[in-house]
C-alpha positions as CSV (number, residue, x, y, z in Angstrom):
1,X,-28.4,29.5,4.2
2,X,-24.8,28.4,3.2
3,X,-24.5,24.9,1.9
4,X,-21.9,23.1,3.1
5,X,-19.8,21.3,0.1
6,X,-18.8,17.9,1.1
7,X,-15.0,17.1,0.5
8,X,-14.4,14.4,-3.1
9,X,-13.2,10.7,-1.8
10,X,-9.7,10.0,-1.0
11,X,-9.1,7.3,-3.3
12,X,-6.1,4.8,-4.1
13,X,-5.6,1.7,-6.7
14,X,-4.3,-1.3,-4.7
15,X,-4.1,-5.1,-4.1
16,X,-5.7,-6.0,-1.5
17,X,-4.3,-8.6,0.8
18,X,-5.6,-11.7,2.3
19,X,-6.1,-12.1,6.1
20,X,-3.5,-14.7,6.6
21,X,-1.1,-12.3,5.8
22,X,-2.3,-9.2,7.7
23,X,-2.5,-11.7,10.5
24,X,1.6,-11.8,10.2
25,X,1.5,-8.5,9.6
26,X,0.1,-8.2,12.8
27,X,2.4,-10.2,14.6
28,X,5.6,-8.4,12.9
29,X,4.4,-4.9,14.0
30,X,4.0,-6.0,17.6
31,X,7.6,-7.2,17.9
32,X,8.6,-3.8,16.5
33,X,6.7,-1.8,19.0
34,X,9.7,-1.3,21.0
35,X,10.7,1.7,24.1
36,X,13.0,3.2,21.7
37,X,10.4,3.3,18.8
38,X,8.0,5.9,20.0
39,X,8.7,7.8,17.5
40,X,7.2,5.6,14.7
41,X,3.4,5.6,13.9
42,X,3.0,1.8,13.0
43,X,0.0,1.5,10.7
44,X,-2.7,-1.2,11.8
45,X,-2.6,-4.0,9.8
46,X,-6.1,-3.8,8.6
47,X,-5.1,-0.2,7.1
48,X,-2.1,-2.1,5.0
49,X,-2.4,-2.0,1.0
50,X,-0.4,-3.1,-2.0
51,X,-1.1,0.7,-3.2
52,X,-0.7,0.5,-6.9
53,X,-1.6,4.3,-7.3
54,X,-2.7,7.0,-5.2
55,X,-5.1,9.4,-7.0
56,X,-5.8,11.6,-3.4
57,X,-9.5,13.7,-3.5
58,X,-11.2,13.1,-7.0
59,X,-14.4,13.6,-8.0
60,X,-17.3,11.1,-7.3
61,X,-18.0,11.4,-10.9
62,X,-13.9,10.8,-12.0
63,X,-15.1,6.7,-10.7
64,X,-16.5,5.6,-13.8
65,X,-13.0,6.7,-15.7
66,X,-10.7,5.7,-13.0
67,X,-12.7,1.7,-13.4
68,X,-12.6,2.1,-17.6
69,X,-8.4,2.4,-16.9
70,X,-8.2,-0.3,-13.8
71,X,-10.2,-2.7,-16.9
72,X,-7.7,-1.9,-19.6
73,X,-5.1,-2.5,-17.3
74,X,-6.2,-5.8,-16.1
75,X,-7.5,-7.5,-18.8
76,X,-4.5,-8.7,-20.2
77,X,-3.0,-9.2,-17.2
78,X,-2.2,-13.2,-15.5
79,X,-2.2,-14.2,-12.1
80,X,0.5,-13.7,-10.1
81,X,1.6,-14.9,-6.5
82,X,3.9,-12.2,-4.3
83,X,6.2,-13.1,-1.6
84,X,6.6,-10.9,1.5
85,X,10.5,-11.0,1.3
86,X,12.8,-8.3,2.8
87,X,12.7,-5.7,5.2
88,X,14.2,-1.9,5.2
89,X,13.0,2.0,5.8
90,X,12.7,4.5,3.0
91,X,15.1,6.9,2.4
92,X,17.7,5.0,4.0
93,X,18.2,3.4,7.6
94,X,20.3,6.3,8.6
95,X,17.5,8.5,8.4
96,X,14.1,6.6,8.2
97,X,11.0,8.2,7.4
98,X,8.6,4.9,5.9
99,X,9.3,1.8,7.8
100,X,8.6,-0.9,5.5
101,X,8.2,-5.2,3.9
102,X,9.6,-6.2,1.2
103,X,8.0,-7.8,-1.9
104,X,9.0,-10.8,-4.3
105,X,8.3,-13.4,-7.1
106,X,6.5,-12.5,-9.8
107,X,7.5,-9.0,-9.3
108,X,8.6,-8.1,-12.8
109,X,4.9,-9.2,-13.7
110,X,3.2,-6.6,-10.8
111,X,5.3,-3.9,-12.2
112,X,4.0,-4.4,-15.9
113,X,0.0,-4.2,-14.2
114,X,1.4,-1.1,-12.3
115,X,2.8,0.6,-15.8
116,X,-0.2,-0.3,-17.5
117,X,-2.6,1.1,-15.1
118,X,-0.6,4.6,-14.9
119,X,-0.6,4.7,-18.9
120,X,-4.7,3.8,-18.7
121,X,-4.9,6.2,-15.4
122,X,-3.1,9.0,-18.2
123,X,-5.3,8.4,-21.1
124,X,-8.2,9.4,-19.0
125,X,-6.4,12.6,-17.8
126,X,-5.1,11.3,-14.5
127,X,-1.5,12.6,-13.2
128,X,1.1,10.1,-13.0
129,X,3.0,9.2,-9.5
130,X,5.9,11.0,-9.6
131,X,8.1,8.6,-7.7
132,X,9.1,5.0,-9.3
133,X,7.0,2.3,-8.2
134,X,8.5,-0.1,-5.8
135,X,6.7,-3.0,-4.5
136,X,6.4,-3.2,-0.3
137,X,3.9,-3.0,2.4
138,X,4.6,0.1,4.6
139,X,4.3,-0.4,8.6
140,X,5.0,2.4,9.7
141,X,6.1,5.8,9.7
142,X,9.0,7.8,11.6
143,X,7.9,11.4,13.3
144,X,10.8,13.3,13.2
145,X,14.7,11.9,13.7
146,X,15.3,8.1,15.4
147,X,17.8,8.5,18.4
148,X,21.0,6.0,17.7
149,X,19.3,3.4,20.0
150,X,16.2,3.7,17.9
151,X,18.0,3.3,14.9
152,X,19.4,0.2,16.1
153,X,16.1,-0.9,17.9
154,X,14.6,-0.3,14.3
155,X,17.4,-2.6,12.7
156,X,17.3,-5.2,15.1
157,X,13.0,-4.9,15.0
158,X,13.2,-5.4,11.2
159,X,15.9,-8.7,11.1
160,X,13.0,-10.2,13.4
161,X,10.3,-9.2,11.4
162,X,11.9,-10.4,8.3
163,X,12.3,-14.2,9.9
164,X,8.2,-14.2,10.2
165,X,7.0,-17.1,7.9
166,X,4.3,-15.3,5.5
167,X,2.0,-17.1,3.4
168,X,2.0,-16.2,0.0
169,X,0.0,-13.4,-1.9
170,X,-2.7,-13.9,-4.9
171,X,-3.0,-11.5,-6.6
172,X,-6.5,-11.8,-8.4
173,X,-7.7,-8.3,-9.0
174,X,-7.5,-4.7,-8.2
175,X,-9.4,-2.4,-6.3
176,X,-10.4,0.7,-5.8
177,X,-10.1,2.3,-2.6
178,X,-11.6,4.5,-1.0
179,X,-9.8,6.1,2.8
180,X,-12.2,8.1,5.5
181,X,-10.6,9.7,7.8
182,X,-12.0,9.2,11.3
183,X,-11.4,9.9,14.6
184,X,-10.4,6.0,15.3
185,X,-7.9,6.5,12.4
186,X,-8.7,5.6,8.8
187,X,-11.0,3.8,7.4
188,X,-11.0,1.8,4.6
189,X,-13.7,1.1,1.9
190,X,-13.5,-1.1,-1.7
191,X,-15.3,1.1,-4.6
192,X,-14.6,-1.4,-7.7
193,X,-12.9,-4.4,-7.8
194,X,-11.3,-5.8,-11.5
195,X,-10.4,-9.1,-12.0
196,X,-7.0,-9.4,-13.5
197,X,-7.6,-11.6,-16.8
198,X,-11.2,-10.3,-17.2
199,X,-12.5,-13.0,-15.8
């Protein structure tokens, strides 16, 4: 009898955020879902992550490693408090592919924890992210090209969503995460959790 090998976690390194703010989150996405917009899949806000690194399938056994470089990471590391600030599409809005929220504050500070955890995550034999890191919260995520009035539904969608009042972010910790794919969409599941400070 063939034994069927079960697939490694899909795992990623993120903040998690607090419910007050996925509440907005909420609330922004639903003023973007616009006629002109079918083309974007908008990510639900309990889905939504500050993803500090994605490590994709590893090894159930690669966990213990992967929390041994989160520690390192963190233990030096102080509080900090994010605003959502900011609004835009990766590449460009010409030809948007990631629909996303800005971040700012103490972002200086998240991009040392984020450094620090990819030289920990490469210690322990773990590829770095190839592209820079740059703090936002994506919402969604463009199928194919954006007619002209999408484009400009998109633009017009984002100057509202970027006049929602957030609250502000803690940032406390780091987790890791793990994402199941099911036929509701993703799920997602916390693995390990470091405090930043050791505490």
């Amino acid at each position: 009898m063939v034994q069927r090998t079960s697939t490694p976690p899909r795992l990623f390194i993120a903040v998690e955020l607090p419910e007050a703010v996925r509440e907005q989150l909420r609330q922004a996405i639903a003023g973007l879902r616009r006629p002109d917009l079918e083309a974007v899949r908008w990510v639900r806000p309990e889905g939504i992550h500050l993803t500090l690194h994605f490590l994709g399938e590893t090894l159930a056994e690669r966990m213990e490693d992967i929390h041994q470089a989160m520690s390192q990471a963190a233990v030096s590391a102080q509080l900090l408090t994010l605003r959502v600030q900011g609004a835009g599409a990766f590449p460009n809005m010409r030809a948007p592919q990631v629909v996303w929220l800005g971040l700012s504050e103490q972002t200086d500070a998240l991009r040392d924890l984020q450094a620090r955890l990819e030289a920990a995550l490469a210690q322990h034999g773990f590829t770095k992210e190839e592209r820079d890191f740059s703090p936002h919260l994506t919402l969604g995520r463009v199928n194919g090209r954006l007619s002209a009035l999408g484009l400009q539904a998109l633009a017009e969608g984002l100057r509202q969503a970027e006049a929602v009042e957030f609250p502000s972010i803690p940032v406390d910790g780091i987790s890791l995460m793990e994402s199941r794919l099911e036929r509701s969409g993703a799920r997602y599941m916390q693995r390990r959790l470091v405090r930043l400070g050791g505490w």
